[in-house]
DRENKE-373482 format. One line per 4 residues: their letters; for each residue z, y, x of N, C-alpha, C. Coordinates in Angstrom, 2 decimals. Layout:
A) Z/Y/X/Z/Y/X/Z/Y/X ~ ... $
***
This chain:
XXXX) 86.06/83.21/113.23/86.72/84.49/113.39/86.64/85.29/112.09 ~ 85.40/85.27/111.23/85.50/86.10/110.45/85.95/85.53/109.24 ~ 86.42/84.10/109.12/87.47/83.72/107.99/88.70/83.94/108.00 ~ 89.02/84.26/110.07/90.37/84.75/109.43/90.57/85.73/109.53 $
XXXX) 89.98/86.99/109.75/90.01/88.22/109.62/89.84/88.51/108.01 ~ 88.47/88.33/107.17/88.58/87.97/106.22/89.66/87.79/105.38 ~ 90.10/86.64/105.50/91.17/85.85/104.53/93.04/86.56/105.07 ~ 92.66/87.57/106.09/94.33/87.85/106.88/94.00/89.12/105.84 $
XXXX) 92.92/89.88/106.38/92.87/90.98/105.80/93.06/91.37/104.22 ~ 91.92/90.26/103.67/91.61/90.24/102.45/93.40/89.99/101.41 ~ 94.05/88.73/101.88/95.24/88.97/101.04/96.34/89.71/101.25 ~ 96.13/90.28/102.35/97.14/91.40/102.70/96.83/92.58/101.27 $
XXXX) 95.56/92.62/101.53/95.01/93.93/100.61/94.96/93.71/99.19 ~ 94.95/92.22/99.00/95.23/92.39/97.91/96.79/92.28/97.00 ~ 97.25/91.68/97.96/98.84/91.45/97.79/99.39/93.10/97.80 ~ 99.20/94.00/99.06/99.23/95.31/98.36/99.01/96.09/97.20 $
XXXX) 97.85/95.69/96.87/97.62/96.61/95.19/98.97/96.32/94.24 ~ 98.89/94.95/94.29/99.84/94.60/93.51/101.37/95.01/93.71 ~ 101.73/94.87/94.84/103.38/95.09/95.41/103.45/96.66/95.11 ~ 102.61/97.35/95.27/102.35/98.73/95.25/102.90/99.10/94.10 $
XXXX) 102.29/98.48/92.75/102.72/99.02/91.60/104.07/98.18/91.35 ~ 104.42/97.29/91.90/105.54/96.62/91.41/106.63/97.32/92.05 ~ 106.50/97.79/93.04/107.40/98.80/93.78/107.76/99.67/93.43 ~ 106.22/100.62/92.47/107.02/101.74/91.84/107.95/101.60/90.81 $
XXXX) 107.74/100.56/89.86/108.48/99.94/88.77/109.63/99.69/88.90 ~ 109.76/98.87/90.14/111.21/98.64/90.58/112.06/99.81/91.28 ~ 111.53/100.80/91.49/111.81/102.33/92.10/112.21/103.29/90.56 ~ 111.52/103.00/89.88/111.88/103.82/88.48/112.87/103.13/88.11 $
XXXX) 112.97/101.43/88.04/114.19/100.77/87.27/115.31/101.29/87.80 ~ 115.32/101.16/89.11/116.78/101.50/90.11/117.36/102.94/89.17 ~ 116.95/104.19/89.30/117.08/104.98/88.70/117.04/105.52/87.21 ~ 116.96/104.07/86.58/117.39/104.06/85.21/116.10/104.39/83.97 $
XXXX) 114.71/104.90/85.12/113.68/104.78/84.17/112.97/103.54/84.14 ~ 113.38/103.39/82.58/112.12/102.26/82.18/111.11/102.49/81.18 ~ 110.00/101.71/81.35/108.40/102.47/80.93/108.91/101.11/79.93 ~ 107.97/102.27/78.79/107.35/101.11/77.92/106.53/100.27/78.10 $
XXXX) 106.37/99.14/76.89/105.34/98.10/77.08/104.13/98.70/77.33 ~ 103.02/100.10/76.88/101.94/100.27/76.70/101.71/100.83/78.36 ~ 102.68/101.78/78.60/102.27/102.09/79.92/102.77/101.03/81.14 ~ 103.59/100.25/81.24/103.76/99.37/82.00/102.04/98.36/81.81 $
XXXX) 101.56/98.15/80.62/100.10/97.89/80.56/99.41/97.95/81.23 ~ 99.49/99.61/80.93/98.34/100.44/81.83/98.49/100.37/83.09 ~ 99.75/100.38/83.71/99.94/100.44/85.51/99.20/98.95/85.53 ~ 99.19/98.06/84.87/98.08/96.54/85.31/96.75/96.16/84.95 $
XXXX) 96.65/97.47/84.12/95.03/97.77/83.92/94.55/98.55/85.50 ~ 95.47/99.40/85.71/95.01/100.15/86.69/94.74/98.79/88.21 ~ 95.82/98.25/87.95/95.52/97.07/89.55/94.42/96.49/89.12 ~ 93.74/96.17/88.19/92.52/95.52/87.64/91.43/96.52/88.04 $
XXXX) 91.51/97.32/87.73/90.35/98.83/88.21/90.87/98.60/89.94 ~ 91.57/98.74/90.53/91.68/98.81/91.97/91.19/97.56/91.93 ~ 91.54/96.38/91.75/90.82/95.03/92.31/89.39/94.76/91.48 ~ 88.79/95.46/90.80/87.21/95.46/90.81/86.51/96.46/91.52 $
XXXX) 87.30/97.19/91.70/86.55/98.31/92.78/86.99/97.74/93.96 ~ 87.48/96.91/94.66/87.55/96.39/95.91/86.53/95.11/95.77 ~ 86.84/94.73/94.47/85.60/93.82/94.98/84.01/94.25/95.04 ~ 83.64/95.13/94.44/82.33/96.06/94.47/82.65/96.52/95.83 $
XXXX) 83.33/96.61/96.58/83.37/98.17/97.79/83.00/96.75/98.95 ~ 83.84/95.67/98.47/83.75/94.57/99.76/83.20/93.58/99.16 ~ 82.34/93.56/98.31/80.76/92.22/97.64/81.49/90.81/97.40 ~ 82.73/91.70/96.54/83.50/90.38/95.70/83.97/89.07/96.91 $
XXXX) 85.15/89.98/97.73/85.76/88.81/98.98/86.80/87.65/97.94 ~ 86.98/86.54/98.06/87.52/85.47/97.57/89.31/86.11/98.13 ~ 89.48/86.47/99.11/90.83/86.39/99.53/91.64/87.88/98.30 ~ 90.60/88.80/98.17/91.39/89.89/97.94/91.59/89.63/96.03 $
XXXX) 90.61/89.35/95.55/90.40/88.67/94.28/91.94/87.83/94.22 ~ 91.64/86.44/95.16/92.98/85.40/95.28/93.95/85.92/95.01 ~ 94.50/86.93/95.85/95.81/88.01/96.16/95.90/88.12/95.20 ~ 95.14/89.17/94.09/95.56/89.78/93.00/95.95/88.84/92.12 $
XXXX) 94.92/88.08/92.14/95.56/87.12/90.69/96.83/86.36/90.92 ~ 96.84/86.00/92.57/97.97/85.43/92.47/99.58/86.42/92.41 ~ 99.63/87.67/92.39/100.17/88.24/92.32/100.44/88.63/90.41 ~ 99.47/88.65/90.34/99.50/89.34/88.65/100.41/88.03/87.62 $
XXXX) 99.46/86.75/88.44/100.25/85.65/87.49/101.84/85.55/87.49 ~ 102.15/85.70/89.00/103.98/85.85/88.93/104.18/87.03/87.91 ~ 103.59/88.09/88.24/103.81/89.38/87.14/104.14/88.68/85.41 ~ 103.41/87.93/85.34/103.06/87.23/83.97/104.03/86.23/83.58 $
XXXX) 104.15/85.58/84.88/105.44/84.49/84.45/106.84/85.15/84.25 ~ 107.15/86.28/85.07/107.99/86.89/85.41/108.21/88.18/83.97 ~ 107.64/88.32/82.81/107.49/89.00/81.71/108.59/87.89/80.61 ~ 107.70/86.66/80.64/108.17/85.52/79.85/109.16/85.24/79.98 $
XXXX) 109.05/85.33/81.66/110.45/84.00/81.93/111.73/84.50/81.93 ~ 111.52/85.89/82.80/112.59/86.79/83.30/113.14/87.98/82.26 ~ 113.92/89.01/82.88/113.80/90.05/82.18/113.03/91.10/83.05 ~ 113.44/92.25/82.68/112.34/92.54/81.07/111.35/91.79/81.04 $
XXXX) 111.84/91.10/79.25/110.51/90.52/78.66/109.85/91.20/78.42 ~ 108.08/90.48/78.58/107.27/91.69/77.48/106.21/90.64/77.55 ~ 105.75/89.84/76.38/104.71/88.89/76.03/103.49/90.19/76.12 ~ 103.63/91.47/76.14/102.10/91.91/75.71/101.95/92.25/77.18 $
XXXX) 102.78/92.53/78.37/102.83/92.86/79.92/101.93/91.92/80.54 ~ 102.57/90.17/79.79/101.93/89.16/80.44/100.53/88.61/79.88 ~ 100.32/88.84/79.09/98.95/88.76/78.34/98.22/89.62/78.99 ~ 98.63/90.65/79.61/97.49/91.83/79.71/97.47/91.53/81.38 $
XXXX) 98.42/90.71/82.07/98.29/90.27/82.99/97.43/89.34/83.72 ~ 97.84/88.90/82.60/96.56/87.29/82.83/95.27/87.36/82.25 ~ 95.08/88.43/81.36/93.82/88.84/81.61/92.92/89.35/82.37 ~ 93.79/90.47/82.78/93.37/91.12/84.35/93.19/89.71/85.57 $
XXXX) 93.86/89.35/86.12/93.94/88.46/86.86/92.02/87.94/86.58 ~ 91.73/86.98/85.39/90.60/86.27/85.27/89.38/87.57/85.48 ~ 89.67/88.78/85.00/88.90/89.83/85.24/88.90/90.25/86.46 ~ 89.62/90.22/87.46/89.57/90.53/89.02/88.72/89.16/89.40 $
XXXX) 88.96/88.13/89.27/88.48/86.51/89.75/86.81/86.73/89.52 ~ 86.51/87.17/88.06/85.36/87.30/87.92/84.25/88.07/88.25 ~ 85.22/89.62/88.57/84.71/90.14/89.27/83.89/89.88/90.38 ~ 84.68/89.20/91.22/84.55/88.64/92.47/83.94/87.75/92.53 $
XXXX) 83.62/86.92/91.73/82.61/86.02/91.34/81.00/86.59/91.32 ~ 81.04/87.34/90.30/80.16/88.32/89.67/79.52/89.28/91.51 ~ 80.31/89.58/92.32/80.06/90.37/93.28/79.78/89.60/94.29 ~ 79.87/88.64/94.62/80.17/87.74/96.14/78.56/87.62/96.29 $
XXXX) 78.45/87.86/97.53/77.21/88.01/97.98/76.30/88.73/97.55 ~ 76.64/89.61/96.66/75.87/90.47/96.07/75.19/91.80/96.16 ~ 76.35/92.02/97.19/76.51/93.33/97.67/76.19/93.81/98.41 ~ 75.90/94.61/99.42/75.30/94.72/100.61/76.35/94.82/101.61 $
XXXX) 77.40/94.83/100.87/79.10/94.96/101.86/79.35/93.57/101.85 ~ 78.93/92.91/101.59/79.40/91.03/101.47/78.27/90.53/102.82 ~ 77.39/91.03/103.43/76.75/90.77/104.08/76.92/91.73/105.56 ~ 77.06/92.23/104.99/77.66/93.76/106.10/78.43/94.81/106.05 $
XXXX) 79.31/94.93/106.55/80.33/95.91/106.24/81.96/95.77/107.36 ~ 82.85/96.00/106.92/84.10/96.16/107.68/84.98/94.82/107.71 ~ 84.63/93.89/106.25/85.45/92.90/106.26/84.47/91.53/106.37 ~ 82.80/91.78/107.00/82.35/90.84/106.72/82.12/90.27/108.23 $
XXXX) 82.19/91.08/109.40/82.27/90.83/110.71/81.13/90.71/111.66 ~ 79.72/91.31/110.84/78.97/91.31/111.23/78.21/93.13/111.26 ~ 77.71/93.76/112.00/77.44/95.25/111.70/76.51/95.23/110.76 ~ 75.97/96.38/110.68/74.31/96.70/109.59/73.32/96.06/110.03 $
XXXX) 73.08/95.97/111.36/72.15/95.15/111.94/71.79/93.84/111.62 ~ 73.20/93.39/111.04/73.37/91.74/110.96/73.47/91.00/112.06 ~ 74.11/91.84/113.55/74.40/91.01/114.76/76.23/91.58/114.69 ~ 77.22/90.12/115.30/78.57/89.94/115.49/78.39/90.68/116.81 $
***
């Protein structure tokens, strides 16, 4: 039960961070604003700060980590491949990405929310 609560929850949430900012981007394009390379950056520095602070808040979960990176990497392919190009969008992408992964690495089981908490399925007590 608590892998798939876990793993339902976890890439939902993390697939959000990401769609979140890609939404606004695609909400500014429609209307004819487009960000530069440095702040389009920064909006994927910022999903990097949201996906290390989720993994600190939830003791580095594998699913929400997964999400992001797997989200950031389309971000990355999608710089190169697609338009708008921007080699420095996708670099700063795929950095983030290994920096959310590691995070989560760095946090998993570490935490006292990886053992107990909202996404781990067990209370403070440590009874389901």
């Amino acid at each position: 039960m608590t892998v798939a609560v876990d793993g339902t929850f976890g890439l939902y949430l993390g697939w959000v961070a990401v769609a979140t900012c890609a939404n606004v981007a695609a909400a500014l394009a429609s209307d004819d604003i487009t960000l530069s390379t440095v702040p389009s950056a920064l909006v994927v520095v910022l999903v990097a700060a949201a996906g290390v602070g989720m993994s600190w808040a939830f003791g580095g979960r594998w699913a929400v980590a997964a999400a992001i990176a797997w989200g950031l990497g389309w971000l990355a392919y999608g710089r190169v491949a697609e338009e708008p190009d921007s080699t420095t969008v996708a670099v700063v992408a795929t950095v983030v990405a290994v920096v959310v992964v590691l995070a989560a690495v760095a946090l998993h089981r570490r935490s006292p929310a990886a053992s107990s908490g909202p996404l781990s399925g067990t209370s403070a007590a440590g009874t389901r």
